[in-house]
C-alpha positions as CSV (number, residue, x, y, z in Angstrom):
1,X,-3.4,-1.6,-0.4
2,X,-3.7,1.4,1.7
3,X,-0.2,2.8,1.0
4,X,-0.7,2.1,-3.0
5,X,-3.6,4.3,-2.6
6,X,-1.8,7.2,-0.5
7,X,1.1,7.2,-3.2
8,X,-1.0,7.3,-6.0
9,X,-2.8,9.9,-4.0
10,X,0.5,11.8,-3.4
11,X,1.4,12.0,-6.6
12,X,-1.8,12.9,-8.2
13,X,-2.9,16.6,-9.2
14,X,-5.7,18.4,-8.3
15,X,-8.2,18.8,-11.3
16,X,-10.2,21.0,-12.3
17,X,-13.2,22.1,-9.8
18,X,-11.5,19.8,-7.6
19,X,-10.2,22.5,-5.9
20,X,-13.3,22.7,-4.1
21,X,-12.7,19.9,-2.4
22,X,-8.7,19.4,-2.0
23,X,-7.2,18.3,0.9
24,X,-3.1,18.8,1.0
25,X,-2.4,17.0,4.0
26,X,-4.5,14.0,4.2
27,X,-3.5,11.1,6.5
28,X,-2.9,7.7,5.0
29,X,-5.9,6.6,6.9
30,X,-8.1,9.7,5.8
31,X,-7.1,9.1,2.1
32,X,-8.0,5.5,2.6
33,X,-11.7,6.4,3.9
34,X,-12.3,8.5,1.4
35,X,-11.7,6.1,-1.4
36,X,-12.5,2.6,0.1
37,X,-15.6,3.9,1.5
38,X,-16.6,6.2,-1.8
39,X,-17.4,9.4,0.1
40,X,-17.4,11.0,-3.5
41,X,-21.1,9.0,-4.1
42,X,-23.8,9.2,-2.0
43,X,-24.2,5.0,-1.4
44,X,-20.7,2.9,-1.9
45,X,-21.4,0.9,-4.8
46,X,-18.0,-1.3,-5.0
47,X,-17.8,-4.6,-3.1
48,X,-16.3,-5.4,0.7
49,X,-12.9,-6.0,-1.3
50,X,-12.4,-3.6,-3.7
51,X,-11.1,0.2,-3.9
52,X,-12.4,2.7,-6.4
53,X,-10.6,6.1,-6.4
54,X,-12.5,8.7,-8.9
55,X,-12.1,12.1,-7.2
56,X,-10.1,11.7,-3.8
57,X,-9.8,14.9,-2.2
58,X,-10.4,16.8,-5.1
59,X,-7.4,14.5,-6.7
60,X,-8.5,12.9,-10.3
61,X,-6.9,9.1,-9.6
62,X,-9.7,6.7,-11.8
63,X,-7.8,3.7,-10.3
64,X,-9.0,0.8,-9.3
65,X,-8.6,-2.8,-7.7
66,X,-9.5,-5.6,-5.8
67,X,-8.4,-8.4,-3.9
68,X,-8.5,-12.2,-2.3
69,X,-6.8,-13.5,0.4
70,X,-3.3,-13.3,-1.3
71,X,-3.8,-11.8,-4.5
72,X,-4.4,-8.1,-6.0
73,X,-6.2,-7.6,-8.8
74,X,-5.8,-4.5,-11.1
75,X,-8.9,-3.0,-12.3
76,X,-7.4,0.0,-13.9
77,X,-4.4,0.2,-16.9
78,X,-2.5,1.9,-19.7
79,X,-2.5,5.3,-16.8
80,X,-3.5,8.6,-18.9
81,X,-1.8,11.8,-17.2
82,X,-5.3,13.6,-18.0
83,X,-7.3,10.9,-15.6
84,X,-4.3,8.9,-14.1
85,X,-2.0,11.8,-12.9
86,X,0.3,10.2,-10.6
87,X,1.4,7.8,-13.5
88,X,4.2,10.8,-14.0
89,X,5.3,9.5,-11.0
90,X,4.4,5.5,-11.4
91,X,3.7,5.0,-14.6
92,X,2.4,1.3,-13.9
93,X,0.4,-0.4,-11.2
94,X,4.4,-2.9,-11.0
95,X,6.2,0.3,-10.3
96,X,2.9,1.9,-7.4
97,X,2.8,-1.9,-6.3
98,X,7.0,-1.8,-6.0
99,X,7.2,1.8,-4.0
100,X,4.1,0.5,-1.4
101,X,6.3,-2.8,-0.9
102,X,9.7,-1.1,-0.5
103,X,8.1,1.4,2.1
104,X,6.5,-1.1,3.9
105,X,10.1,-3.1,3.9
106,X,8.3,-6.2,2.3
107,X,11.3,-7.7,1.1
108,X,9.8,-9.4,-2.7
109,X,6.7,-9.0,-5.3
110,X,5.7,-12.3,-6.3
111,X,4.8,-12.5,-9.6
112,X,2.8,-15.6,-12.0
């Protein structure tokens, strides 16, 4: 989950007045904080298992998901470049999900 976040991160755009608050070199671990714990809000309103990126960094992403035990859910589809900028990149949560998997050398997605 962490690395699907940093990529989509990676590949996203800074937006806007975002520039206020942009990062360029963010860690994997500092990018993860920042969205899993909603440091964009004042209270973290998503559940122990979910990730909401809005504004990460200064980075529109508007990407979401959750999970259980073995299974990831997608919150978020049909990426817009004007909220969902990193869908140049991965225009899909398969093809995020794909590039997270072959960099962690996970050898298969498993699919219903």
């Amino acid at each position: 989950m962490k690395r699907m976040v940093y990529l989509a991160y990676q590949a996203s755009s800074v937006q806007g007045a975002g520039c206020l608050r942009a990062i360029d070199y963010a860690t994997e671990e500092e990018v993860w904080d920042q969205a899993y714990n909603e440091k964009d809000y004042a209270v973290k309103r998503s559940a122990v298992n979910k990730v909401h990126c809005d504004y990460v960094f200064g980075r529109m992403m508007k990407w979401s998901c959750e999970w259980h035990r073995d299974t990831i859910f997608f919150l978020t589809h049909n990426f817009v470049r004007d909220y969902q900028s990193f869908c140049k990149k991965y225009p899909g949560n398969e093809s995020l999900a794909k590039a997270a998997i072959e960099l962690l050398g996970i050898d298969a997605l498993v699919e219903d």
